[in-house]
BALOBA-1460 file (C-alpha; in Angstrom, 3 decimals):
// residues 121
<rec num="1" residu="x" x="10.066" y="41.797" z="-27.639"/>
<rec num="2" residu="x" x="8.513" y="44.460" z="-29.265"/>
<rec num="3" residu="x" x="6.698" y="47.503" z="-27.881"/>
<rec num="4" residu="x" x="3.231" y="46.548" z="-28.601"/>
<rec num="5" residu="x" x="4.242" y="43.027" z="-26.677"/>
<rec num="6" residu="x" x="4.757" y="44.840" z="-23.694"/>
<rec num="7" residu="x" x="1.840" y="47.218" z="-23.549"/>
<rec num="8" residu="x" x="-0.414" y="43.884" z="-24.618"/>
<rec num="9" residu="x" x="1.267" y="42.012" z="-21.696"/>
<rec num="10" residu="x" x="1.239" y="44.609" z="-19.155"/>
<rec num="11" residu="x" x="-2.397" y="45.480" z="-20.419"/>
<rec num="12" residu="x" x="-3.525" y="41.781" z="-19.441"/>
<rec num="13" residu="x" x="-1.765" y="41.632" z="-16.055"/>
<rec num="14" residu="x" x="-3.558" y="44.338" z="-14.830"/>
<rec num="15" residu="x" x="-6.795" y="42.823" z="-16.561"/>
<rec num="16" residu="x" x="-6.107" y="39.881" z="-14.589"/>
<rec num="17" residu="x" x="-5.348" y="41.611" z="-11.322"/>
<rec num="18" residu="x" x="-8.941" y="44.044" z="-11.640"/>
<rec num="19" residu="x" x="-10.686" y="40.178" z="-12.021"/>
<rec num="20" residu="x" x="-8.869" y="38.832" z="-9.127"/>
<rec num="21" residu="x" x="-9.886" y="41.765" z="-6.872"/>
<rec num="22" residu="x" x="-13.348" y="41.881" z="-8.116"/>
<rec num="23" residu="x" x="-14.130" y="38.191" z="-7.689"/>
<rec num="24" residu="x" x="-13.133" y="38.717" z="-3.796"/>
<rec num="25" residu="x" x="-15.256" y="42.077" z="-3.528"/>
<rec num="26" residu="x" x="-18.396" y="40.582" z="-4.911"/>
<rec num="27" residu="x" x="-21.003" y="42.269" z="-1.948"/>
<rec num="28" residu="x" x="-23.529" y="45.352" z="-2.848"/>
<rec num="29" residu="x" x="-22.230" y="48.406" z="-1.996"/>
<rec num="30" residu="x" x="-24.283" y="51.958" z="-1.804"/>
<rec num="31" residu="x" x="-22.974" y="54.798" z="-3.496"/>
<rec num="32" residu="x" x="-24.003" y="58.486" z="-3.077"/>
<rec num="33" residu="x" x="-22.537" y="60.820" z="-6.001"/>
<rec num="34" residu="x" x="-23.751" y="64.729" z="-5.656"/>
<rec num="35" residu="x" x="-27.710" y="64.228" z="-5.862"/>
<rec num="36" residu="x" x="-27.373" y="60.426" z="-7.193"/>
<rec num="37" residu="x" x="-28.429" y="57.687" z="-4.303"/>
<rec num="38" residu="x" x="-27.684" y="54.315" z="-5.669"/>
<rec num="39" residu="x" x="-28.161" y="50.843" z="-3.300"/>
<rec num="40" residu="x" x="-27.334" y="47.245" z="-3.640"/>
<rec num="41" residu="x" x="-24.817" y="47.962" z="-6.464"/>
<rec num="42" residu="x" x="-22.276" y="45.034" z="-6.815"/>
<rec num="43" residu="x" x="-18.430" y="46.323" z="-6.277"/>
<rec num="44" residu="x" x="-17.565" y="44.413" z="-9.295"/>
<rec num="45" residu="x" x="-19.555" y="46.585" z="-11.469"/>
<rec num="46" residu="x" x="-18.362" y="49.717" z="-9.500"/>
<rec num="47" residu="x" x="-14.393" y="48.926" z="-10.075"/>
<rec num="48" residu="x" x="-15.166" y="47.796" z="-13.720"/>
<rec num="49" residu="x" x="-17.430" y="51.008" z="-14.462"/>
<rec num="50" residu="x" x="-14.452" y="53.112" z="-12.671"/>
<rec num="51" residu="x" x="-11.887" y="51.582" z="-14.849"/>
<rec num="52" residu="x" x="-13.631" y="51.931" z="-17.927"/>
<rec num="53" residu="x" x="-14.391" y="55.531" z="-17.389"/>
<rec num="54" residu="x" x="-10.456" y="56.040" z="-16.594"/>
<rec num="55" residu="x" x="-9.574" y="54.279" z="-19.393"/>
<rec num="56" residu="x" x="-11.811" y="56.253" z="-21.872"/>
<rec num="57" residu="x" x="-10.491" y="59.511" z="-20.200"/>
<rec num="58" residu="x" x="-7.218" y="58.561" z="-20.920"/>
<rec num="59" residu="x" x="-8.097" y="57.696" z="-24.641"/>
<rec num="60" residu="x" x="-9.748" y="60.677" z="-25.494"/>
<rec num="61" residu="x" x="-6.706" y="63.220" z="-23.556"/>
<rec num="62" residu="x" x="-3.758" y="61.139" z="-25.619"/>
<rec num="63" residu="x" x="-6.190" y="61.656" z="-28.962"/>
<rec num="64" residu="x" x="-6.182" y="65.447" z="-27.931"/>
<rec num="65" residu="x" x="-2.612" y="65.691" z="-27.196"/>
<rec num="66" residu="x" x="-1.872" y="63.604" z="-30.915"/>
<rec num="67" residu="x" x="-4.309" y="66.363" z="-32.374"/>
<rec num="68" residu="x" x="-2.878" y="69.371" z="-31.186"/>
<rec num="69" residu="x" x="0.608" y="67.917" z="-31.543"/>
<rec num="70" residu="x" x="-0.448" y="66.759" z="-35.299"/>
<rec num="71" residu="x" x="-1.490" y="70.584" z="-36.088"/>
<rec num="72" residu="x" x="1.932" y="72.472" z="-34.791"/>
<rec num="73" residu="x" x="3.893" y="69.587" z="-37.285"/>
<rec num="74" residu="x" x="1.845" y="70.829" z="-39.998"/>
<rec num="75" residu="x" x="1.665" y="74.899" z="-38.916"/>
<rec num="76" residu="x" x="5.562" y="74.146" z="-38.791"/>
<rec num="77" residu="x" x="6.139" y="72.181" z="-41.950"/>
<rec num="78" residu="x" x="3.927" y="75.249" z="-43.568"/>
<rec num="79" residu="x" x="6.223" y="77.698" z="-42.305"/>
<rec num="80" residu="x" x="8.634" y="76.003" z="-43.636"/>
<rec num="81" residu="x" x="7.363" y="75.710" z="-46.861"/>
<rec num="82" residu="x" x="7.578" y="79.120" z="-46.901"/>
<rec num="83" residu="x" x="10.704" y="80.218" z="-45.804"/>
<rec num="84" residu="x" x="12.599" y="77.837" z="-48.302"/>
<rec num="85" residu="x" x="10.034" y="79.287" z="-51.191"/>
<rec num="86" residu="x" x="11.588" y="82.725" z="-49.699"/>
<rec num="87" residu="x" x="15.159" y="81.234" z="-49.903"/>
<rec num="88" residu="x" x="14.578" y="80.270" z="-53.315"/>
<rec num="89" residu="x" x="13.510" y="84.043" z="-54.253"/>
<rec num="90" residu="x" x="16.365" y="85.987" z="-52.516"/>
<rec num="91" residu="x" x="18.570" y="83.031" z="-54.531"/>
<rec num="92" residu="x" x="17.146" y="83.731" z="-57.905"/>
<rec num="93" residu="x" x="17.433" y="87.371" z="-57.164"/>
<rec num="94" residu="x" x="20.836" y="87.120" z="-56.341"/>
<rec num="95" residu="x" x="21.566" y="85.161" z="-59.470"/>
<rec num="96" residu="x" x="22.259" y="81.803" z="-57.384"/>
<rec num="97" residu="x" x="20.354" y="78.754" z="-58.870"/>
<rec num="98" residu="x" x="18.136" y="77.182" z="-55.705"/>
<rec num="99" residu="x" x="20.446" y="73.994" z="-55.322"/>
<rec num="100" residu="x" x="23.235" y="76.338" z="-54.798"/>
<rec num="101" residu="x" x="25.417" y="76.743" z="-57.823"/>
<rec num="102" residu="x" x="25.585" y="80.482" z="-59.963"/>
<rec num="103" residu="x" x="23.245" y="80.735" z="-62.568"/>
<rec num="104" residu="x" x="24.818" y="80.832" z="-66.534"/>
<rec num="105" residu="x" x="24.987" y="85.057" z="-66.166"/>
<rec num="106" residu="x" x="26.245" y="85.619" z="-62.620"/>
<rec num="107" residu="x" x="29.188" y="86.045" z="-61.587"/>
<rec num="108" residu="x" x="28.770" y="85.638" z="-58.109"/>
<rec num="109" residu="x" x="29.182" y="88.237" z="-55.153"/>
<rec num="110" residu="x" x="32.476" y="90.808" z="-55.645"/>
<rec num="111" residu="x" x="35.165" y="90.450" z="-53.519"/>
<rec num="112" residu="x" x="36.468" y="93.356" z="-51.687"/>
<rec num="113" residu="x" x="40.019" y="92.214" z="-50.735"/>
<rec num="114" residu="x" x="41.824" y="89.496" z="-49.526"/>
<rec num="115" residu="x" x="40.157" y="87.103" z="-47.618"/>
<rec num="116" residu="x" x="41.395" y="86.394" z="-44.350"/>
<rec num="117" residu="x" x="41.372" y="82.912" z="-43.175"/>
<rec num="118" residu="x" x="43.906" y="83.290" z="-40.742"/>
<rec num="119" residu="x" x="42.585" y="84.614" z="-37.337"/>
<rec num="120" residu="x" x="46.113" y="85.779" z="-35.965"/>
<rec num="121" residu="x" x="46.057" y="88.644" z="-38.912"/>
């Protein structure tokens, strides 16, 4: 079962459960909000209102966070960008060809003594 499955499944259960308890909580109900005085309001408009709202509040955070998380991927593949145009340049300059091998002139970095491989020496 695939991901999208189980958010579509899980998504309808809990469809199905806000029906179930708004068909048994069908009475008016007053609400009083700050300055706002509202009577005779049915509780299934109440629950679905409240469920839209945290459903679109939800939404619009997750399309923030995807935003914000979309720009750092591209400040970072940017930076990137330019450190391998840098590698490239200190490369060239050091008469290395940018997929790695010595260019036709260079002779590649002299060698001061014997390398030592062995860390006993």
């Amino acid at each position: 079962m695939s991901k999208t499955q189980v958010y579509f499944i899980l998504a309808l259960a809990l469809a199905v459960l806000m029906a179930v308890f708004a068909l048994q909580n069908l009475e008016p109900v007053s609400i009083n909000f700050l300055f706002w005085h509202l009577d005779g309001i049915s509780k299934v408009l109440v629950i679905l209102f409240s469920t839209l709202a945290g459903a679109l509040a939800v939404l619009f955070l997750g399309v923030w966070w995807q935003f914000r998380r979309y720009l750092y991927i591209r400040r970072l593949e940017g930076e990137i960008q330019k450190l391998q145009s840098e590698l490239d340049d200190h490369k060239k300059s050091a008469g290395v060809s940018p997929a790695g091998q010595l260019s036709a002139g260079a002779t590649g970095p002299a060698k001061a003594g014997p390398e030592k491989n062995n860390v006993y020496h």
